[in-house]
C-alpha positions in Angstrom: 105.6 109.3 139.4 107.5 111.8 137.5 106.1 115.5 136.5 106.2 116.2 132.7 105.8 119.6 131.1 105.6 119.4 127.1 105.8 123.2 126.0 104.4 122.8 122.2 103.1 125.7 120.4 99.2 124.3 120.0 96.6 121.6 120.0 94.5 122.2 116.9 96.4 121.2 114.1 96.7 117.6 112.9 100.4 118.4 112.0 103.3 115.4 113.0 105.0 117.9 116.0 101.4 118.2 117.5 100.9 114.0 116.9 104.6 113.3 118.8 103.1 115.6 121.5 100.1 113.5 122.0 101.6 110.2 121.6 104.0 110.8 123.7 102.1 112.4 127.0 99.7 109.5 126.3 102.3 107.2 126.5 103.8 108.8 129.8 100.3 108.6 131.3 99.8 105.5 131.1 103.0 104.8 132.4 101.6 106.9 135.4 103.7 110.1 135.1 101.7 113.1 135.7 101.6 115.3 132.3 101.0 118.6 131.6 100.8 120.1 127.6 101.6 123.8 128.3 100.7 125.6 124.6 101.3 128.9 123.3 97.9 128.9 121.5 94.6 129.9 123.2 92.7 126.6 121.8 93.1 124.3 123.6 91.0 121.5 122.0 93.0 119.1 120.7 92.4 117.7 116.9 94.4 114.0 118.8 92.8 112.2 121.3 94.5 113.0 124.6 94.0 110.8 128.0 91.7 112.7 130.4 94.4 112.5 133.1 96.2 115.1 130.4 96.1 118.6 131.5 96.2 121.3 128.9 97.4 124.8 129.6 97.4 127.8 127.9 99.6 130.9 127.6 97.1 133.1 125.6 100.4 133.6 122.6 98.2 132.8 119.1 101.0 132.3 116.2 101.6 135.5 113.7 102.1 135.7 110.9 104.3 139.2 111.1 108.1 138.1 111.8 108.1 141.5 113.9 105.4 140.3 116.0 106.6 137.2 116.4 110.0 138.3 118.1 107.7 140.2 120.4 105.8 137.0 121.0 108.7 135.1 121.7 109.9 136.9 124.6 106.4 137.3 125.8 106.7 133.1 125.9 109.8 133.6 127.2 108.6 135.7 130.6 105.1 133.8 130.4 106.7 130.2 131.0 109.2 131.1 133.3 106.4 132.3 135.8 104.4 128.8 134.9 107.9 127.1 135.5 108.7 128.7 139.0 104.7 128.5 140.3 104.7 124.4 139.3 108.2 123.4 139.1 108.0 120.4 136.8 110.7 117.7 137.0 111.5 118.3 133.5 110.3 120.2 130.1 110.1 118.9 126.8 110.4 121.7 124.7 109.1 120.6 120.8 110.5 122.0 118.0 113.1 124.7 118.0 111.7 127.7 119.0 109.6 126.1 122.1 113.3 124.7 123.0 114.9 127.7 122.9 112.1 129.4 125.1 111.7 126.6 127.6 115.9 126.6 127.8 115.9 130.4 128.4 112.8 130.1 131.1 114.5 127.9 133.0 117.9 129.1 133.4 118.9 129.4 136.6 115.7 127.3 138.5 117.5 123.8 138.3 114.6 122.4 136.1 116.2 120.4 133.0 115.4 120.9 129.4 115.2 118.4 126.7 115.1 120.5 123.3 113.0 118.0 120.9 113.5 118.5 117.3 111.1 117.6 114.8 112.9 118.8 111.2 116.0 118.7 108.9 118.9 120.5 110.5 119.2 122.7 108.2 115.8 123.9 107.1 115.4 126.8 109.5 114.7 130.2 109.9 118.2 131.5 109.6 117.6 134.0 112.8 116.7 130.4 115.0 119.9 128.8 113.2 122.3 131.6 114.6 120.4 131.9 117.9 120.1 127.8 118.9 123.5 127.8 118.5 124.2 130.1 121.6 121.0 128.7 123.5 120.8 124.6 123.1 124.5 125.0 124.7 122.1 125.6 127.9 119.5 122.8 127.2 120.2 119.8 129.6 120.2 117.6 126.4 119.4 118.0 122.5 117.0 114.7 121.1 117.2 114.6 117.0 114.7 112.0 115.4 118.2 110.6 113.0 121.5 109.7 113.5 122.8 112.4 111.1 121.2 115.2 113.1 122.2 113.9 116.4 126.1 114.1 115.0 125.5 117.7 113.9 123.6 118.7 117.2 126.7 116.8 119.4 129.0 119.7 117.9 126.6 122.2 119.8 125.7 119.9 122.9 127.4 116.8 123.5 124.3 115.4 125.7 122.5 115.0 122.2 120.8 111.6 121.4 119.1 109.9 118.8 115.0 109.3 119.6 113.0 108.1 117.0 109.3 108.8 116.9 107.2 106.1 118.5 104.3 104.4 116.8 101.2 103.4 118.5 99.6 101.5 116.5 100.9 98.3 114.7 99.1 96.3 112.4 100.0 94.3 109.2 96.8 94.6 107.1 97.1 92.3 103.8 95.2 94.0 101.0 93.3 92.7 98.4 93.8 94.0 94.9 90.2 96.5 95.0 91.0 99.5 96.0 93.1 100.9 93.6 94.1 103.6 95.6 97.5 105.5 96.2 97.9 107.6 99.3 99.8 110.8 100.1 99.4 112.5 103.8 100.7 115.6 105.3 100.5 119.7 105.4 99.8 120.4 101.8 103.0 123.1 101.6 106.0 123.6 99.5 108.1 121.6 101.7 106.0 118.9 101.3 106.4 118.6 97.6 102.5 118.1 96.7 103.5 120.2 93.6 105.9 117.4 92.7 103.3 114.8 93.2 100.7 116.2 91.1 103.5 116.3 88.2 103.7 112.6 88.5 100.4 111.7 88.4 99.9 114.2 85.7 101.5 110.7 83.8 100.6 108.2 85.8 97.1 108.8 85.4 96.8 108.1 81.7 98.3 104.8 82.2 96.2 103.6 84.9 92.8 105.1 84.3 91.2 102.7 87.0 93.6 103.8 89.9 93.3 107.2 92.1 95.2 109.5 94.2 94.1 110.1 97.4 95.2 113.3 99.0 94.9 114.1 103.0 96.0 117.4 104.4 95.7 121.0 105.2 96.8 124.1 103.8 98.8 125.7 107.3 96.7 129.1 107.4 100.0 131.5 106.6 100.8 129.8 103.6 97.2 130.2 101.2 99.3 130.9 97.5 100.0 127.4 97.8 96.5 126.3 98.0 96.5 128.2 94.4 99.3 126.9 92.8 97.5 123.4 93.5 94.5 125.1 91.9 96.2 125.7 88.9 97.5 122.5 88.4 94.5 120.5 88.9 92.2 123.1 86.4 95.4 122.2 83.8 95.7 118.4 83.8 92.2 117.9 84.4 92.1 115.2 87.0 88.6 114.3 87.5 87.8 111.4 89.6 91.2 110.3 89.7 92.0 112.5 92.4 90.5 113.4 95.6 91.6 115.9 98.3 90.2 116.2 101.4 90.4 117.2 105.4 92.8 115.9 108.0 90.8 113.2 109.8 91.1 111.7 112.9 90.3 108.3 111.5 93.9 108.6 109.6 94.4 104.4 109.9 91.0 104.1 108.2 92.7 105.7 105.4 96.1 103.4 105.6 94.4 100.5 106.0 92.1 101.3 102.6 95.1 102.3 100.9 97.2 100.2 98.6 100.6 102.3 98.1 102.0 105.0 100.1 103.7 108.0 98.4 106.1 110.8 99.7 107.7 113.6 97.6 108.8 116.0 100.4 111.5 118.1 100.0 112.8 117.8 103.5 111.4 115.9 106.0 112.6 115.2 109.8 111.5 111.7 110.6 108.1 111.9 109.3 105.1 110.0 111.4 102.8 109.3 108.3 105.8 106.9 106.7 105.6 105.4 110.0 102.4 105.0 110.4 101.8 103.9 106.4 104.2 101.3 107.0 103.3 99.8 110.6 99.6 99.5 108.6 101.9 97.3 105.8 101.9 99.7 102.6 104.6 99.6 100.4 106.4 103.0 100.3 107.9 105.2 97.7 109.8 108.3 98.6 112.5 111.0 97.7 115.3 110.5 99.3 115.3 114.2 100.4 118.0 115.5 102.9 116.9 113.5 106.2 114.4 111.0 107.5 113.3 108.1 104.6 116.8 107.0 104.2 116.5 105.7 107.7 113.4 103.9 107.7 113.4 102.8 103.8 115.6 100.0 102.2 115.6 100.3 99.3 114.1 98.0 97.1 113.3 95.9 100.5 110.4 97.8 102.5 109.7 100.0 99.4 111.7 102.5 96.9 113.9 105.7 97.8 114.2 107.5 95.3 117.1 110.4 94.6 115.3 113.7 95.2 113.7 115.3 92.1 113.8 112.5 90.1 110.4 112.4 88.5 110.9 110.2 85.6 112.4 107.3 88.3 110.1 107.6 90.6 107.6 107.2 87.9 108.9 104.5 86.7 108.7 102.8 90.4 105.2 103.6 91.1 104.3 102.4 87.9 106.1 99.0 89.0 103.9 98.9 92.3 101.0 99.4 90.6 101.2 96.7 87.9 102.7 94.1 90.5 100.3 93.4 93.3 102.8 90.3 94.6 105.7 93.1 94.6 103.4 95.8 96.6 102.6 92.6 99.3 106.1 91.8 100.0 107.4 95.2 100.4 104.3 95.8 102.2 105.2 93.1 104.6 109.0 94.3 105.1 108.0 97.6 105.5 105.4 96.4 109.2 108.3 94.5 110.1 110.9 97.5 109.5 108.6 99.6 112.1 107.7 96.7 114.2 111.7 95.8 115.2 112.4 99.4 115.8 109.6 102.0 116.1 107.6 100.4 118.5 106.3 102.4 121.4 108.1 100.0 124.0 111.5 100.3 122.9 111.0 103.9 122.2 109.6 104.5 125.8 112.5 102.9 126.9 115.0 105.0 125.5 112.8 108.5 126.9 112.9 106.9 130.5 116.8 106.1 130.5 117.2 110.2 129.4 114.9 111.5 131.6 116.0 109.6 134.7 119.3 111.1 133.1 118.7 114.5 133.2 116.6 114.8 136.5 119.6 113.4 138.4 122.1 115.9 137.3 
């Protein structure tokens, strides 16, 4: 039985880094490892569903807003995980995201205890203090996982122990769709990055067409980002959506919403390797996406399991929705390639696989 510390920054939110967290201790638990989810939040009531054998531990460090503050924070995490470190001395430490890396690989210099720094986002969308400073520190971390090949290369040039890990997906099941629903899906943090913007534009069009059809949108505005949440204001008060558009509240019953769902839509602007493509097409939607710096261009084929689409192209990726929705054949057989795409190489066992080969890696050094 191995000893797993994931350092993540919180529990509450029902964002993708906080969904990798929980599939991945529950998939460690049932393997039988012992796993603790040390967070920097004091909540510590997850929005996923966590096995009770999961322990959850909490360093009292709520996020801030102030940049100022949050250097002081950091080095508070810094001193505060080092002492969890040395008092429970963990086989290994997952640290998710980049600043959680760079804390866990600072904390636990010098105790023999190897870090893995998990990324979860582009290369190089990041604060550019973290861009100059995890160049100096993931020198330190025992290895460096990326979610795609073209981040792994980059990261190789800082530490050559980096690898390749794709995100695991639980939950696999083609679901053929009748032609009822009428419904186009779009998941995530409702943010910049995102692209939600770029999605109302769209429909703005699409809507007139298709008068019987509906967006669905499913998200959360992340609390130190609220002029967003007015921009989207804006736009729906101006094109005058009515019925044919509904936001609502992360849920935990997200595969209810897959399932009910006849297209899947993404129009981020960067993505890492983002769960809720995964997910859509493990559940068989047909996807359509920008093919925005990393991520969709390694789990789309285009014109196989769905469309990728060159980023910011509105009027093509238009035109391709438009082509889903008027072919209900088309949207079944992309549908279908996209469950097998996930299926073949996103499934929880070979994923697991590839975790327990590093780890045993990394705990014999």
């Amino acid at each position: 039985m191995r000893d797993i510390c994931i350092f993540n920054g919180g529990v509450k939110n029902s964002g993708g880094i906080e969904r990798v967290a929980a599939n991945l201790a529950n998939m460690w638990v049932a393997d039988g490892d012992k796993v603790t989810l040390v967070i920097s939040d004091s909540c510590t009531e997850s929005f996923f569903k966590l096995d009770p054998n999961i322990k959850i531990t909490s360093l009292g460090v709520d996020h801030n807003i102030s940049v100022l503050r949050q250097l002081g924070d950091f080095f508070r995490l810094i001193v505060k995980f080092r002492a969890y470190v040395k008092r429970k001395r963990p086989d290994v430490v997952m640290g998710m995201w980049t600043s959680r890396a760079m804390i866990a690989t600072i904390a636990c210099l010098g105790l023999g205890i190897p870090v893995i720094a998990c990324e979860h986002s582009a290369y190089e969308k990041m604060r550019s203090d973290f861009k100059i400073l995890r160049l100096f520190v993931y020198r330190l971390s025992t290895a460096v996982v990326a979610l795609t090949e073209r981040d792994t290369d980059l990261y190789k040039k800082i530490n050559a122990n980096s690898y390749t890990i794709p995100n695991a997906i639980k939950r696999i099941r083609y679901n053929e769709r009748d032609d009822t629903n009428k419904t186009i899906l779009w998941v995530g943090w409702i943010s910049y990055e995102k692209g939600v913007d770029r999605l109302l534009e769209i429909w703005s069009e699409i809507c007139k067409k298709y008068p019987d059809w509906k967006l669905k949108i499913i998200g959360k505005i992340p609390d130190d980002k609220p002029e967003y949440g007015k921009i989207l204001d804006r736009m729906k008060n101006k094109y005058e959506f009515g019925g044919q558009l509904t936001i609502m509240a992360s849920t935990q019953e997200i595969f209810n919403e897959y399932d009910n769902a006849d297209i899947f839509v993404m129009t981020s602007r960067y993505e890492g390797l983002p769960m809720v493509l995964l997910e859509a097409m493990a559940s068989g939607l047909p996807v359509i996406c920008y093919d925005c710096p990393t991520g969709p261009r390694e789990i789309i084929e285009d014109r196989v399991n769905g469309f990728l689409i060159s980023d910011g192209d509105t009027k093509s990726f238009a035109e391709k929705l438009s082509l889903l929705i008027e072919n209900n054949a088309l949207r079944k057989v992309y549908g279908k390639n996209a469950y097998d795409t996930v299926n073949r190489c996103f499934n929880e066992k070979i994923v697991s696989w590839k975790w327990d080969d590093l780890i045993a890696r990394c705990i014999s050094r």
